[in-house]
C-alpha positions as CSV (number, residue, x, y, z in Angstrom):
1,X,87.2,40.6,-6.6
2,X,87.2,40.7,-2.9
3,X,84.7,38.7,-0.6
4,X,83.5,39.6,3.2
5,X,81.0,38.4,5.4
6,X,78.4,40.4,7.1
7,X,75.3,40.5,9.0
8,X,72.0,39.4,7.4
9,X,69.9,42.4,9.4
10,X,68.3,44.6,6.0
11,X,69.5,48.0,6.3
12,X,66.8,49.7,7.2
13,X,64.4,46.6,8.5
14,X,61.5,45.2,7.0
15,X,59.0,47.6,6.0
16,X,55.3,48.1,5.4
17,X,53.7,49.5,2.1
18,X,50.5,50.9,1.3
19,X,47.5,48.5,1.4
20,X,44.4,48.8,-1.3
21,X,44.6,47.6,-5.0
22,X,48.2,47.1,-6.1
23,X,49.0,48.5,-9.5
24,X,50.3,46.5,-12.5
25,X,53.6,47.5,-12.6
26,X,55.9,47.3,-16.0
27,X,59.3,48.3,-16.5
28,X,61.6,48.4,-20.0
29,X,65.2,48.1,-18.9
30,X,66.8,51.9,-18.5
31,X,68.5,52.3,-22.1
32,X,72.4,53.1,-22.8
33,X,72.3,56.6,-24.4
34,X,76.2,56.3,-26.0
35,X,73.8,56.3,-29.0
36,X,70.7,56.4,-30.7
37,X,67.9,53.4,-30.5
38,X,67.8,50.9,-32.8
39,X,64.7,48.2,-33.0
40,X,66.7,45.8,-30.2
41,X,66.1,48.7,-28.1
42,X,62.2,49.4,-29.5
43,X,61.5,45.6,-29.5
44,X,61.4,45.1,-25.3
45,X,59.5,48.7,-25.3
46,X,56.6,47.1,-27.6
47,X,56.7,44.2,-25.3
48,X,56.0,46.1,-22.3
49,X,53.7,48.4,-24.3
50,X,51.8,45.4,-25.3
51,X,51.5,44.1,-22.1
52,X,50.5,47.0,-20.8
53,X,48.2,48.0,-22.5
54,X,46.8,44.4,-22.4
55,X,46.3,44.5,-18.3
56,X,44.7,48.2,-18.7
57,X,42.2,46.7,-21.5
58,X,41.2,44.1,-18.5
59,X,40.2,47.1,-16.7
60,X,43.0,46.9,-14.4
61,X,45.0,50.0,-13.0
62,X,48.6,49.9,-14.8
63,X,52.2,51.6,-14.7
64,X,54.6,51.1,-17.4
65,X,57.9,52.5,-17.0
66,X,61.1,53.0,-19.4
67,X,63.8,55.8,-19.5
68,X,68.1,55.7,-20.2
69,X,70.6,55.2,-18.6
70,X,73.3,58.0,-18.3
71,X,76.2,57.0,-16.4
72,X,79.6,55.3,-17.1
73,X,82.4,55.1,-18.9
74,X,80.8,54.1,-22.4
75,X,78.5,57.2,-22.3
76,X,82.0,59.8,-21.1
77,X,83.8,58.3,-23.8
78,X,81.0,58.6,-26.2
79,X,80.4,61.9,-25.2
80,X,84.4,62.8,-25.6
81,X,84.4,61.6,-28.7
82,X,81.7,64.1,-30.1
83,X,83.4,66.8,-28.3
84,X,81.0,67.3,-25.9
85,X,80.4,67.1,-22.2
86,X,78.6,63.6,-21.0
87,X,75.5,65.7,-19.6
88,X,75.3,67.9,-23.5
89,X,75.5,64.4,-25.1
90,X,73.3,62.7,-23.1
91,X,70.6,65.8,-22.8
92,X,70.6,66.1,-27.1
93,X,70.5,62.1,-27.6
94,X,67.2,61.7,-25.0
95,X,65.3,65.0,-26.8
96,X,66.5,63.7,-30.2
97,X,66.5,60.2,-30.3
98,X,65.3,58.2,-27.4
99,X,62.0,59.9,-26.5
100,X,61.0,60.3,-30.2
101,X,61.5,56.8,-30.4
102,X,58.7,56.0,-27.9
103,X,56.5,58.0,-30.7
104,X,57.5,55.9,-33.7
105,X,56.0,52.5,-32.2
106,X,53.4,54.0,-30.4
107,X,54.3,53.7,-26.9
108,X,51.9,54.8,-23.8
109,X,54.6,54.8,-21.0
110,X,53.1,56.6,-17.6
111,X,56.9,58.0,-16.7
112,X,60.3,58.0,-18.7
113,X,62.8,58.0,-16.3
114,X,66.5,59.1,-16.5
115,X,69.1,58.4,-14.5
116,X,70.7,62.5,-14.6
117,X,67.3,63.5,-12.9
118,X,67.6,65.0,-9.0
119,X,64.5,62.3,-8.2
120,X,66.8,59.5,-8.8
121,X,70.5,60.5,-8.1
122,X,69.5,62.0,-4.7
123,X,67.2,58.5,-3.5
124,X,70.4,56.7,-5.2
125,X,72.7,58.2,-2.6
126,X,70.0,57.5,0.5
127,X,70.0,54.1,-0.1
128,X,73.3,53.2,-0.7
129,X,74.0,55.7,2.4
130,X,71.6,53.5,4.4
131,X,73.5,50.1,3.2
132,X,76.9,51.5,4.2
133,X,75.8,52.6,7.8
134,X,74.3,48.9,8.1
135,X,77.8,47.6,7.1
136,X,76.3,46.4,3.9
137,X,79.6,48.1,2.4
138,X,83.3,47.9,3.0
139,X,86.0,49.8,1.4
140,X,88.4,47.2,-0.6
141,X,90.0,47.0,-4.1
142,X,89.5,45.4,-7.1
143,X,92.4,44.5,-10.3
144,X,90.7,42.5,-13.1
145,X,88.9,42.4,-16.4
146,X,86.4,45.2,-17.2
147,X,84.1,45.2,-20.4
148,X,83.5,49.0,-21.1
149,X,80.9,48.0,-24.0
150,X,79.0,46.5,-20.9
151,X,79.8,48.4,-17.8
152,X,80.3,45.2,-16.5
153,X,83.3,43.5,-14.1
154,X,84.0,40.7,-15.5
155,X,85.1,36.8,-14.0
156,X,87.7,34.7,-15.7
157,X,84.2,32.7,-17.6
158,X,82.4,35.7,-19.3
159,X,86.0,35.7,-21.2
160,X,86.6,34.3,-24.7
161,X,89.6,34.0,-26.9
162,X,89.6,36.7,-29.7
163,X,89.9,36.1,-33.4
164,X,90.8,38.3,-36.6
165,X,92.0,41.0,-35.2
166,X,91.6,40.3,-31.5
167,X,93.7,36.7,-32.0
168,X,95.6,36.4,-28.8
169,X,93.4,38.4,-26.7
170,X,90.7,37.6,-24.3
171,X,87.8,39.3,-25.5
172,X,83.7,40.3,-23.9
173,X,82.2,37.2,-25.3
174,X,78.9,39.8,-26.1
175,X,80.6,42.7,-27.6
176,X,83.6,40.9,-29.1
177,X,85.7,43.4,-28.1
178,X,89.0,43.2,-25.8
179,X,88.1,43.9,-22.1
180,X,90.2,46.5,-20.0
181,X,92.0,45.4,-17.0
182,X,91.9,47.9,-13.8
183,X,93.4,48.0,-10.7
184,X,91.2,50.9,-8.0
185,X,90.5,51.3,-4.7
186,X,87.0,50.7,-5.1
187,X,83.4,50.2,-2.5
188,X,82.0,46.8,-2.1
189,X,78.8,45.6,-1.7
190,X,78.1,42.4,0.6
191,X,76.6,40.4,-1.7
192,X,78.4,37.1,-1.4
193,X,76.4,36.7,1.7
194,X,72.9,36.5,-0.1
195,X,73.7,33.5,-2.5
196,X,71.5,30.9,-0.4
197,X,68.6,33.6,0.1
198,X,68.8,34.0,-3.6
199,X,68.7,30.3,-4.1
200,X,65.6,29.7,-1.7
201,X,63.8,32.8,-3.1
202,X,64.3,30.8,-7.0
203,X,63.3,27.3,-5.2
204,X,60.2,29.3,-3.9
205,X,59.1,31.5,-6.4
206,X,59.9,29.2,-9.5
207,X,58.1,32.7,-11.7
208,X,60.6,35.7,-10.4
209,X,63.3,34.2,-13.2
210,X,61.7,33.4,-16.8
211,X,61.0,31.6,-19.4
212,X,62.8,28.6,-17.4
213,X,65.7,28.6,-19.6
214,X,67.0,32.3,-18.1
215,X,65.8,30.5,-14.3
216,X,68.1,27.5,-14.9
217,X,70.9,29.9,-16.0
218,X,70.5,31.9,-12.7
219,X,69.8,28.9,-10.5
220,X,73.4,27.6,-12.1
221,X,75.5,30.7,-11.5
222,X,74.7,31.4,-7.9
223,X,75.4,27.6,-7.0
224,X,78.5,28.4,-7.7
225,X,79.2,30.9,-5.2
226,X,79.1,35.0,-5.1
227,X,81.6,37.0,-4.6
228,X,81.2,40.8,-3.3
229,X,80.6,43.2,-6.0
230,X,82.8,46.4,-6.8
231,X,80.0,49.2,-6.4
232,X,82.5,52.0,-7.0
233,X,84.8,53.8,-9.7
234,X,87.9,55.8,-8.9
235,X,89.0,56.3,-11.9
236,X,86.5,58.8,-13.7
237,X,83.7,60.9,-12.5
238,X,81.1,60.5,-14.8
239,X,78.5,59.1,-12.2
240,X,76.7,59.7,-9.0
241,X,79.3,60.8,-6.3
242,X,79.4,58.4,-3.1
243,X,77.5,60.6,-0.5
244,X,80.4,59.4,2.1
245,X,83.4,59.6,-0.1
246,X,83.5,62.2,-2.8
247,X,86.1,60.7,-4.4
248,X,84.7,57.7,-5.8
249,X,81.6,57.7,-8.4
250,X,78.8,54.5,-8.1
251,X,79.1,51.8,-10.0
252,X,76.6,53.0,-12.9
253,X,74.6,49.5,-12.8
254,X,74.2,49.8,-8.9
255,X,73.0,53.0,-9.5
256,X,70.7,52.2,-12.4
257,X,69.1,49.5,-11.0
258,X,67.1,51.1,-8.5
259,X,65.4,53.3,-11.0
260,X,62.7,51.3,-11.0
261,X,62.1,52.0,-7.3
262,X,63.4,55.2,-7.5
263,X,60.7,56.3,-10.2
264,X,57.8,55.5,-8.1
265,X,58.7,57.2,-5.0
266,X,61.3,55.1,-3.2
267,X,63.1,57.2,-0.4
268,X,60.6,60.2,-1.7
269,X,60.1,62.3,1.7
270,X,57.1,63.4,-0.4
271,X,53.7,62.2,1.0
272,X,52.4,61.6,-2.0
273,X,55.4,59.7,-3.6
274,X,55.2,57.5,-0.4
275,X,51.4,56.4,-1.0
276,X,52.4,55.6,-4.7
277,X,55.6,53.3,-4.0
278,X,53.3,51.5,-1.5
279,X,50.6,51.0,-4.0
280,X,53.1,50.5,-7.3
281,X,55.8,48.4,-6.0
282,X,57.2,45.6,-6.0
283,X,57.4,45.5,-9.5
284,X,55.1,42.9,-11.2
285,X,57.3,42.1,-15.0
286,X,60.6,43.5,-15.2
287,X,61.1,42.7,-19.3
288,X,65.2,42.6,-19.8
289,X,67.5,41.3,-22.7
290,X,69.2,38.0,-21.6
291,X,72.6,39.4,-21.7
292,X,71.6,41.9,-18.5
293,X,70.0,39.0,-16.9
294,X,72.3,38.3,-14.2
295,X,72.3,42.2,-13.1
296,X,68.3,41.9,-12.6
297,X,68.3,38.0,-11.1
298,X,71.2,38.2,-8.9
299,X,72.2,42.0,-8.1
300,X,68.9,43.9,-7.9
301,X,67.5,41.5,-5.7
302,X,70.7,40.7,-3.3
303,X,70.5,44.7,-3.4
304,X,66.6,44.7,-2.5
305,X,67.0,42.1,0.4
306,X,70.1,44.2,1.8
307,X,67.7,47.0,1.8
308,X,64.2,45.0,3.4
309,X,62.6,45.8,0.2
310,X,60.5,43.4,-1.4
311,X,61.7,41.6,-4.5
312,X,60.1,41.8,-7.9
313,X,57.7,39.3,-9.1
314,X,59.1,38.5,-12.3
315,X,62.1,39.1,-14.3
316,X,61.9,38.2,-18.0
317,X,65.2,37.9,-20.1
318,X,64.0,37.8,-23.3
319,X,66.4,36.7,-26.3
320,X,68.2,38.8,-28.9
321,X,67.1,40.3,-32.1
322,X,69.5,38.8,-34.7
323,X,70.4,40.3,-38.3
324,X,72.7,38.1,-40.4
325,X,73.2,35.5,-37.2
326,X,74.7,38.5,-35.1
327,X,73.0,40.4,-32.5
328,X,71.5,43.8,-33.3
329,X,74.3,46.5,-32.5
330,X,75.6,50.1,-33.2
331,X,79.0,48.8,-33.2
332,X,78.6,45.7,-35.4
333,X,76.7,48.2,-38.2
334,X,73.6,45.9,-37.8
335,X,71.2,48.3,-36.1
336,X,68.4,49.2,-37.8
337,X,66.4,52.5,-36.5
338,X,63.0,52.1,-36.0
339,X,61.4,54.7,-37.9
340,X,62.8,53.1,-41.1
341,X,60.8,50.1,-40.1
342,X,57.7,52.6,-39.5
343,X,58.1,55.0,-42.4
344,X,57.3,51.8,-44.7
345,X,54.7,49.5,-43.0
346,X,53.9,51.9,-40.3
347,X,53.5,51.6,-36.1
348,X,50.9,48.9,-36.2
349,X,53.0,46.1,-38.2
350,X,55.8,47.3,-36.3
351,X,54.3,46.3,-33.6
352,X,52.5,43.0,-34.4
353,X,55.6,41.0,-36.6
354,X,57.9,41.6,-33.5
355,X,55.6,39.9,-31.4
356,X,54.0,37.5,-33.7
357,X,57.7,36.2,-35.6
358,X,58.9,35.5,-32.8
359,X,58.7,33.6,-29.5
360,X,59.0,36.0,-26.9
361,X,62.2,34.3,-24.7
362,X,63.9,33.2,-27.9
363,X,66.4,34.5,-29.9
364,X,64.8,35.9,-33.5
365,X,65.9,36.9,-36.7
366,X,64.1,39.6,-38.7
367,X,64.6,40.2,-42.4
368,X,62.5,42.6,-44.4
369,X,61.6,39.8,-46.6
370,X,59.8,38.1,-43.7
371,X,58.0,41.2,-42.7
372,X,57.0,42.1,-46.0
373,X,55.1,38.8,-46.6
374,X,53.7,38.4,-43.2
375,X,51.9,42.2,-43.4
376,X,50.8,40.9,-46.9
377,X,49.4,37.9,-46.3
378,X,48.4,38.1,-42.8
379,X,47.4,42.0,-42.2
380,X,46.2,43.1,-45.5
381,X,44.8,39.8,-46.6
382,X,43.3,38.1,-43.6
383,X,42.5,40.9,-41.2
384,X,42.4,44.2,-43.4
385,X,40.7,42.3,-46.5
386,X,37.8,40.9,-43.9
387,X,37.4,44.7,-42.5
388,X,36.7,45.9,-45.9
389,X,34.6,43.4,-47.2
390,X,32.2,43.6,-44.3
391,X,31.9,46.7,-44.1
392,X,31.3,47.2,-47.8
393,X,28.6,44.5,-47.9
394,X,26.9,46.1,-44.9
395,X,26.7,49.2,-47.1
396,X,25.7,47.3,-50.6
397,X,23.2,45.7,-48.9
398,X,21.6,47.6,-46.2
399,X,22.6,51.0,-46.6
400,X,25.3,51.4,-44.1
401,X,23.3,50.3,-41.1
402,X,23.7,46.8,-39.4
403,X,21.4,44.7,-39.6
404,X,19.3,42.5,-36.7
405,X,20.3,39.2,-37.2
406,X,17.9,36.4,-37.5
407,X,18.3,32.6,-36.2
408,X,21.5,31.3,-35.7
409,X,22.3,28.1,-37.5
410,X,25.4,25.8,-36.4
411,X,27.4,27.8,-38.5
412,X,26.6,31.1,-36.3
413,X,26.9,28.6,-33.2
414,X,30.1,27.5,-34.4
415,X,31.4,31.4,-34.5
416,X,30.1,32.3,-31.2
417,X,31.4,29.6,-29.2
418,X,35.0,30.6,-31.0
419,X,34.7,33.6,-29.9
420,X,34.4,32.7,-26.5
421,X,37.7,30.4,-26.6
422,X,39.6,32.8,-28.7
423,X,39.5,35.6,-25.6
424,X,39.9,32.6,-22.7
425,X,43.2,31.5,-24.6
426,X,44.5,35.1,-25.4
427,X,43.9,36.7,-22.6
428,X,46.0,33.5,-20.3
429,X,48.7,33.7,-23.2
430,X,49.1,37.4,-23.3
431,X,49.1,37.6,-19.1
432,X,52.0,34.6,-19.6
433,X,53.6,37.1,-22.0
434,X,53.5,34.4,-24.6
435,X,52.8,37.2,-27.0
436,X,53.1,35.2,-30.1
437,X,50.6,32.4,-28.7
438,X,48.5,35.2,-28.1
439,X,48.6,36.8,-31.1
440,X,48.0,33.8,-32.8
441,X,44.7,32.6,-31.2
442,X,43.4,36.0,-32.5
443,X,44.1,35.6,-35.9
444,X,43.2,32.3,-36.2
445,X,40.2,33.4,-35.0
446,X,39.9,35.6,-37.8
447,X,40.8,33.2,-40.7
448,X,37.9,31.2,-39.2
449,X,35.6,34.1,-39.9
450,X,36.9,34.8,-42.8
451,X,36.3,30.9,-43.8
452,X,32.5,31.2,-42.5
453,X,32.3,34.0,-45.0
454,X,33.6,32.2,-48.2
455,X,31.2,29.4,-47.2
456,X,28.2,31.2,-46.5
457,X,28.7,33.5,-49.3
458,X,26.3,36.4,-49.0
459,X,27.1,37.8,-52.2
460,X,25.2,35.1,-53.5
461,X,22.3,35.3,-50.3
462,X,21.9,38.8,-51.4
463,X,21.0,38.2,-55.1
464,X,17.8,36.4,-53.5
465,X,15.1,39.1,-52.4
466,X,12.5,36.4,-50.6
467,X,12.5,37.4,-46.8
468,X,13.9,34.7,-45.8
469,X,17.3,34.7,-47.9
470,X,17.2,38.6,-46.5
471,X,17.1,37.5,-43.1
472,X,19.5,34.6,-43.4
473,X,22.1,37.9,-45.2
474,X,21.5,39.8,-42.2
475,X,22.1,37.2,-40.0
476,X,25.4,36.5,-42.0
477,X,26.6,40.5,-41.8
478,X,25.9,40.6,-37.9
479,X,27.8,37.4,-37.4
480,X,30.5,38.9,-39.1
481,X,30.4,43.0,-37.8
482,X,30.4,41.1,-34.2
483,X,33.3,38.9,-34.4
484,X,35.3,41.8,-35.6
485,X,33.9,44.3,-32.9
486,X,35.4,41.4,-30.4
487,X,38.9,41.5,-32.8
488,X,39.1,45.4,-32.5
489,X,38.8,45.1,-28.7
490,X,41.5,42.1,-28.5
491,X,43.9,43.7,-30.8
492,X,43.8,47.7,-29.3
493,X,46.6,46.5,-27.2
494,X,48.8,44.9,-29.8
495,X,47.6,47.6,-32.8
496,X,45.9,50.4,-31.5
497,X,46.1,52.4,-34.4
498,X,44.1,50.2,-36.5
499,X,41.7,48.7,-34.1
500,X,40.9,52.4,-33.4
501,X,39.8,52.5,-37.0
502,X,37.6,49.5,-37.0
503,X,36.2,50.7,-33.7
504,X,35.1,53.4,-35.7
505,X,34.0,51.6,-38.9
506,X,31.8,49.3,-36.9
507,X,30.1,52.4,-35.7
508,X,31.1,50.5,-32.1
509,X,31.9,54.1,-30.1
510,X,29.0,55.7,-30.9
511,X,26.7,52.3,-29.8
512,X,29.4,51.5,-27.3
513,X,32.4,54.1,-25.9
514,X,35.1,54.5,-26.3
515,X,37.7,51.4,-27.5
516,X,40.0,51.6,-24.4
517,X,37.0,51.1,-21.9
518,X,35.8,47.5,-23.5
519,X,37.1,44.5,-21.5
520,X,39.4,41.9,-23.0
521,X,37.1,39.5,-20.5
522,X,33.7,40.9,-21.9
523,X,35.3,40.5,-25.4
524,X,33.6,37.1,-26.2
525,X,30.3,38.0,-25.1
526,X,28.2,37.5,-27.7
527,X,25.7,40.3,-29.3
528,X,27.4,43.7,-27.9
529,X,27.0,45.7,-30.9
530,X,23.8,46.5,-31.5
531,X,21.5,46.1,-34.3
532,X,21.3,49.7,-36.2
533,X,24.8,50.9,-35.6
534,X,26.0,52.9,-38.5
535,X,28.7,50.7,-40.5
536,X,31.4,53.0,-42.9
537,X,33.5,51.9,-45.3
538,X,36.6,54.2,-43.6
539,X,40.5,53.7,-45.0
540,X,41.9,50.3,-45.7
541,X,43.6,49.2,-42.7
542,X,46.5,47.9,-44.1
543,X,47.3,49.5,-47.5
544,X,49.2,47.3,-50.2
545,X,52.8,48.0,-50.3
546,X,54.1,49.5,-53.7
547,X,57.3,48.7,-53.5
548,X,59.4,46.2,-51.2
549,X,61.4,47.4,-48.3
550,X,64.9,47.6,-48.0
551,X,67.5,48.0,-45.5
């Protein structure tokens, strides 16, 4: 690959965005539509649902973006091969697969973004227009290794030796697969001159690369050295023509990248577009999988500082979904779409044993098995067993309306003060997108209630009708309605479905509004729901499963 030097003046100077509160900003990577989504793909969206939908729980004002990516060679060939044009293919697979997808797990994305759509190809061209006339760009050629699977130029290291088949071949040590070697006349991008400003932008902002593990990988490829990256393709035109040379096509990462600018307005001569790129950007958690890591830690940002943009705050390579030790994939005949997932244990589980199973940053395996006995034990058991209980005693015992409770014992104390550490501990785990910590706290805070149940054991208060024994049941029943009107609140972001039920069980949006405007920080407050809401016994939460999954 060719190397240059350049000037370090951005492209089109430093500039200044909008002032007032900045929006929490959330992006899914842009997804390859060759084909249809499987639950690698769904697994980052319920991350950045969930963390979304966390920061808008806190009251705060949120945008979480997702979409596909269009362009390339894997998506014409893909398209070739189904005897259709790349646009046809790509159109049916985003109305057929991708956006129903979002459905399936429940997600609440504010835009969906696609890389075919005027708003992006057109601001696409500006700024790489803009970098060219700033002599960000020279015209060079490139002969090497390319890795169709990942639209990716590929150095001499990123090689591995092939086996079965492949023996005697260098091979895409992701995909498997033997790479394509290429010789074209091809655009460059400068970027060997931004490896120390990359380095001093890590040693400064320790966060913008995470969980440390990805940082150190970073930190240890650019010490190495850049070289200038191709940002053209000669030989097809699938892709966004080169405003100044309609002969060559972008290279589709350099032009998917800067969706996430593009999507809130960047280069927008619209007003309004303007106002929101100055309140949206930068972007606050860019969630990637680890093996697109480098494009986000090392491109996007050499690509932002070219440009006097400023640089995300975080980018989070998370690790791989694995079935049977191999990395979820089309190819490999291990994906597994996410409605058959959903069709059995439904949106909510879904949703939860991704992000409780498994350390978010980590590489995890799922198996049905796992999932089956984790939504036993833990939803139906712990959490959906404790919903029905309560709410059936509250209606045994007085008549469907909760009681006022009476004085609290250490018992009560010991609940309440739970509470109160419970939403400290998940709220700073879920903002660190330790979603499994996170998780966690909540549902031990659950087994604790359900353990201050089993001791206290109203069924057996209630068989006493003194006043006292009826006061000390009462006090018992509110102790429990109000730990899980705290739970429904805390868990609307990772299960919205079934919190929204509880909500309504507890009688909580008539007494207090609606679900979405409680506060994860006024969660632990003790006493919220008042004394006389109406308690129902609604559907079980989590319903037993009849019969086990299977693949």
């Amino acid at each position: 690959m060719a190397s240059g030097t350049g000037s370090d003046t951005p492209a089109s100077g430093e500039q200044t965005f909008g002032s007032g509160d900045k929006t929490f900003y959330v992006t899914t990577p842009i997804y390859y539509v060759n084909d249809a989504p499987h639950i690698g793909h769904a697994y980052t969206t319920t991350a950045g649902d969930v963390l979304s939908r966390w920061h808008r729980q806190r009251g705060e004002s949120v945008w979480f973006l997702t979409g596909t990516d269009e362009h390339g060679q894997k998506v014409m060939r893909s398209a070739e091969a189904n005897g259709t044009t790349p646009q046809e293919w790509t159109d049916r697979l985003v109305e057929s697969a991708w956006k129903p997808a979002l459905i399936t797990i429940d997600a609440a994305n504010d835009d969906f973004i696609r890389t075919t759509e005027k708003r992006h190809t057109e601001r696409v061209q500006e700024f790489w227009q803009r970098l060219h006339d700033a002599g960000e760009v020279y015209k060079g050629s490139y002969e090497g290794p390319y890795c169709v699977g990942c639209e990716e130029f590929k150095l001499p290291g990123d090689l591995v030796d092939g086996t079965g088949e492949y023996e005697g071949q260098q091979v895409c040590s992701i995909h498997g697969r033997p790479v394509e070697y290429i010789a074209e006349e091809n655009y460059f991008f400068r970027m060997s001159k931004y490896a120390e400003r990359l380095l001093e932008h890590y040693e400064a902002h320790p966060e913008f690369v995470q969980p440390a593990t990805a940082r150190n990988e970073v930190v240890s490829f650019v010490r190495q050295g850049l070289v200038d990256l191709s940002i053209s393709r000669s030989s097809f035109d699938w892709g966004i023509p080169i405003p100044w040379d309609s002969k060559h096509v972008l290279y589709v990462w350099i032009d998917a990248l800067l969706n996430y600018a593009t999507a809130v307005g960047l280069d927008s001569p619209s007003a309004q577009d303007k106002e929101k790129f100055g309140r949206i950007w930068p972007a606050d958690v860019h969630l990637v999988g680890k093996d697109i890591l480098r494009f986000h830690a090392v491109i996007w940002p050499a690509m932002l500082m070219a440009a006097g943009l400023p640089l995300p705050k975080t980018v989070f390579g998370h690790g791989w979904l694995l079935v049977s030790g191999e990395k979820m994939s089309k190819s490999r005949l291990t994906g597994i779409a996410p409605h058959q997932i959903t069709d059995h244990f439904g949106s909510d589980a879904f949703r939860y044993y991704f992000l409780r199973a498994i350390p978010f940053g980590q590489d995890g395996s799922f198996s049905w098995e796992d999932m089956a006995a984790r939504y036993t034990s833990e939803l139906a058991n712990d959490y959906g067993n404790l919903a029905s209980r309560v709410a059936a005693m509250v209606g045994r015992y007085f008549g469907g309306v909760l009681p006022e409770a009476a004085e609290q014992g250490p018992a009560e104390q010991a609940i309440v003060d739970a509470l109160a550490a419970t939403v400290a501990g998940a709220d700073e785990k879920m903002c660190a997108l330790d979603f499994q910590g996170g998780i966690a706290a909540i549902f031990d805070f659950i087994k604790l209630v359900n353990g201050y149940l089993t001791e206290q054991e109203p069924w057996k208060v209630a068989k006493s009708q003194d006043e006292a024994s009826q006061a000390r049941l009462a006090t018992i029943l509110y102790t429990a309605a109000e730990s899980l009107r705290a739970v429904a609140v805390l868990l609307n972001p990772v299960m919205p479905k079934s919190s929204a039920a509880l909500w309504e069980s507890l009688g909580a949006e008539a007494a207090l509004g609606a679900l979405a405007g409680q506060r994860v920080q006024d969660a632990g407050r003790w006493g919220l729901l008042p004394a006389g809401s109406t308690v129902t016994k609604g559907a079980v939460l989590f319903p037993r499963l009849e019969e086990p999954a299977a693949a």
